[in-house]
N, C-alpha and C positions, 0 to 999 in steps of 0.2 A: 207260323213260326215254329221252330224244330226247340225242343226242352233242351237244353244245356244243362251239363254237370260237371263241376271242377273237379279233379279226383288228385289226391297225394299220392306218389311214389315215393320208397324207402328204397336204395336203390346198392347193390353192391359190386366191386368189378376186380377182376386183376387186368391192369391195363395193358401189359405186357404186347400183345399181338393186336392193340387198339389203334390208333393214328389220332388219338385225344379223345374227348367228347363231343364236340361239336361234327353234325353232321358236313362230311364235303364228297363232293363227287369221286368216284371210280375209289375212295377208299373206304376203309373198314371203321366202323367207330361206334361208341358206345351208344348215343342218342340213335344212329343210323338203324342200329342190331335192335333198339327196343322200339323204338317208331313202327320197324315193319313188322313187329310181333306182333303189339298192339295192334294194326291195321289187320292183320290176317285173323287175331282173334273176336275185334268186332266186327269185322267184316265191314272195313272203312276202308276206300281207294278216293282220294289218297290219303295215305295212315295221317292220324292226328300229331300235330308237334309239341313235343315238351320242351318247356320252360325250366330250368335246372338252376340251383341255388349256384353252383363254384362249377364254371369250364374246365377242365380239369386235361392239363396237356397228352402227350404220346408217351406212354410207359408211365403215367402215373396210375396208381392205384383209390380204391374207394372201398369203406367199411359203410362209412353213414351219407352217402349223396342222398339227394332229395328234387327231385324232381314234382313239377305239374301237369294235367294236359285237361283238356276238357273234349269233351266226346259226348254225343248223343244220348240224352238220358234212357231210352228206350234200347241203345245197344247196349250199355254196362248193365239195365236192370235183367237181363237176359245172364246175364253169367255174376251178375254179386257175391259178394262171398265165396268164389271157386278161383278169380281173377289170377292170383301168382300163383295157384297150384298150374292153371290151366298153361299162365306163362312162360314156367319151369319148363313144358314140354316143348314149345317152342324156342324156346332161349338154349345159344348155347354156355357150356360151362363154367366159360369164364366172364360170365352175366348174370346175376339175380335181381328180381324183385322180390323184394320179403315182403314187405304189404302194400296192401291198396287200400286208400282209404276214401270219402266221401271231404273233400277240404274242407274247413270254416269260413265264414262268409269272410271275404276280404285276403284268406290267404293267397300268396304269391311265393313260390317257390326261392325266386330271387332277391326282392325286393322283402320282403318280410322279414326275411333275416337278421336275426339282431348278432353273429358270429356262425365263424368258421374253426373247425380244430384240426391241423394237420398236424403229423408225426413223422420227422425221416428218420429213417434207423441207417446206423453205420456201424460196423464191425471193424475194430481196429486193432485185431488178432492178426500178428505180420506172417503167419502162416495160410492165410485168407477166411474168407465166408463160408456158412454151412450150406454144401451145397443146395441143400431143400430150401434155404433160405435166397436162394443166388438172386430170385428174380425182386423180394422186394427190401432186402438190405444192400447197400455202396461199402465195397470192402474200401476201406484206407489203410495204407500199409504204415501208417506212422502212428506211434499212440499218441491218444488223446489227453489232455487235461480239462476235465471234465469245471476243475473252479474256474480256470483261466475264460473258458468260453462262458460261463455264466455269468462272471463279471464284466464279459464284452459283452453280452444280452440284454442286464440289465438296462446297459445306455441306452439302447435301444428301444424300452417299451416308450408308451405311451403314442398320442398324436404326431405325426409328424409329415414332411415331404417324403417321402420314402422315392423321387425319382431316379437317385443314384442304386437303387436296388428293381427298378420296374423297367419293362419294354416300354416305351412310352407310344400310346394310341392319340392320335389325331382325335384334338378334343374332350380327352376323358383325364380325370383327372388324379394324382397320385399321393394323394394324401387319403391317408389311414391312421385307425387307429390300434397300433399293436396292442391287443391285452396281454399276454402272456409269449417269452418266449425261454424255453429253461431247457439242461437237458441233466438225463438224470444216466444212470446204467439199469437196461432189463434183464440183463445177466455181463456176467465180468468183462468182456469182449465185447458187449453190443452196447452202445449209446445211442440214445432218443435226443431228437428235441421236437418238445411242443411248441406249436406255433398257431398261436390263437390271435384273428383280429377282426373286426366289424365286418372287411371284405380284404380281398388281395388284387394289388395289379398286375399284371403279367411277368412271371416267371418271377416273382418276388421272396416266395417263400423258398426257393432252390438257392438264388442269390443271397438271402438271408444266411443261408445255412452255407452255403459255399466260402462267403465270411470269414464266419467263424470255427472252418477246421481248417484253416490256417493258423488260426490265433491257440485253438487247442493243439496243433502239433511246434508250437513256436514258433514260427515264421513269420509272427506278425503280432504287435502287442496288443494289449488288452483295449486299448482308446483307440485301435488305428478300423473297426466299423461304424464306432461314433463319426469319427472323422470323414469317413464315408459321405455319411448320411447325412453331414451337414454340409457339404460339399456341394450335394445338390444334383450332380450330373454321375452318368456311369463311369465306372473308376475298372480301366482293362485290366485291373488288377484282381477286382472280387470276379471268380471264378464260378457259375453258374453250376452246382451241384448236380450229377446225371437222374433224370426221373424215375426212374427203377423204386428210389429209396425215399421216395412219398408218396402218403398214404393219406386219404383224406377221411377222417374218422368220425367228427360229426357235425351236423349243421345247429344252430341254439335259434329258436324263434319264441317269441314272446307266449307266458303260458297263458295270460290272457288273452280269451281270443278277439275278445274287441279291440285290441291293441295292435293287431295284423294290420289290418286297413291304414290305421296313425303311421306305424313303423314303414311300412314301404311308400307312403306319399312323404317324410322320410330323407330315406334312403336314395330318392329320387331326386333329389336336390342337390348340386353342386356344392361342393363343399372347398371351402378357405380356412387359411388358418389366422389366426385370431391376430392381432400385431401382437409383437413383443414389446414387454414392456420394461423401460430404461430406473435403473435401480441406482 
């Protein structure tokens, strides 16, 4: 039997010239780009696959992804310690691994995850975006009202169906838990919003955010994503946000590490919502 070792990746991207992260044929993508590095640097045919905390679409970007892979204890002990320098030379520039680590027992990149934090930025400077900024802020040519959208956010935290805001996948299910969703100004022309929640369904946190700048440019009042959302079904009205202007910034896993193993068996569970209950 060959020694296995799980190893962590810290992982960072500008997704821009990507076609998402997940590996697919004849295109370009994030998992694709670091698969064959790793293969070329331990000298694994065919390269090892990672496990990755958030899939993360086409032009979206990454500060804090986090990936797994496990490889040959006798290939990584041959380059320990030198791993993302040596990766750097391999990877191109709009790719890093910042570190590689040795995993704790039970960690899982995907599954272990106890949140996710993404940030989209939008510039709502009716003269436009900076251009050095072009690739990961969404110019909006109408101003914002930064209360109006945070009192439509509110409505929105906590557990819920979130399938009026998700692509819906054959068999996987659309309830989540929003923790956080706000937005704030990083300079006078540029508005955030954070968007923190246990996991996301597809194309969720764009639809989220696509929402609510209608609601901060007027066009839509403050109750009408609540309304959304309990609705239950996609509404051709909330507008999918372009991916350019999110970022996924970081992944939150439990600091105990015995609590790895518990959280992704978990995580792994179907999840329902509770009945409501008649007051």
């Amino acid at each position: 039997m060959t020694a296995l070792v799980r190893l962590r990746l810290d992982i960072g991207y500008d997704g821009t010239d990507f076609a998402g992260w997940a590996r697919q044929p004849g295109q370009r993508t994030v998992q694709g780009v670091i698969e064959d590095a790793l293969g070329r640097l331990l000298r694994l045919d065919p390269p090892p696959m990672l496990t990755v905390a958030g899939r993360t679409d086409a032009g979206v970007h990454a500060r804090g992804q986090v990936a797994h892979v496990v490889v040959p204890a006798a290939a990584y002990a041959t380059i320990n310690g030198t791993m993302p320098r040596r990766l750097a030379g391999l990877l191109p520039p709009d790719v890093r691994v910042w570190r590689v680590s040795v995993a704790p027992e039970g960690f899982d990149a995907r599954f272990s995850a106890l949140s996710r934090r993404y940030v989209y930025r939008v510039c709502d400077d009716p003269v436009g975006v900076d251009p050095l900024r072009r690739h990961d802020v969404l110019w909006w040519p109408r101003p914002l009202n930064l209360d109006r959208m945070n009192m439509a956010a509110r409505l929105l935290v906590g557990e819920h169906d979130f399938a009026a805001y998700c692509r819906k996948r054959e068999g996987a299910t659309t309830i989540r838990e929003l923790l956080r969703f706000e937005w704030t100004r990083e300079a006078p022309r540029l508005a955030a919003a954070t968007v923190k929640a246990d996991a996301f369904c597809h194309s969720m946190v764009r639809a989220l955010v696509g929402a609510l700048l209608v609601v901060g440019d007027g066009r839509r009042e403050v109750d009408w994503p609540a309304q959304v959302l309990a609705a239950g079904v996609r509404d051709s009205a909330v507008n999918v946000a372009p991916a350019h202007g999110l970022t996924l910034e970081e992944i939150e896993y439990p600091a105990e590490e015995t609590l790895l193993a518990q959280r992704a068996q978990e995580t792994r569970r179907v999840r329902t919502l509770a009945p409501q209950q008649d007051h």
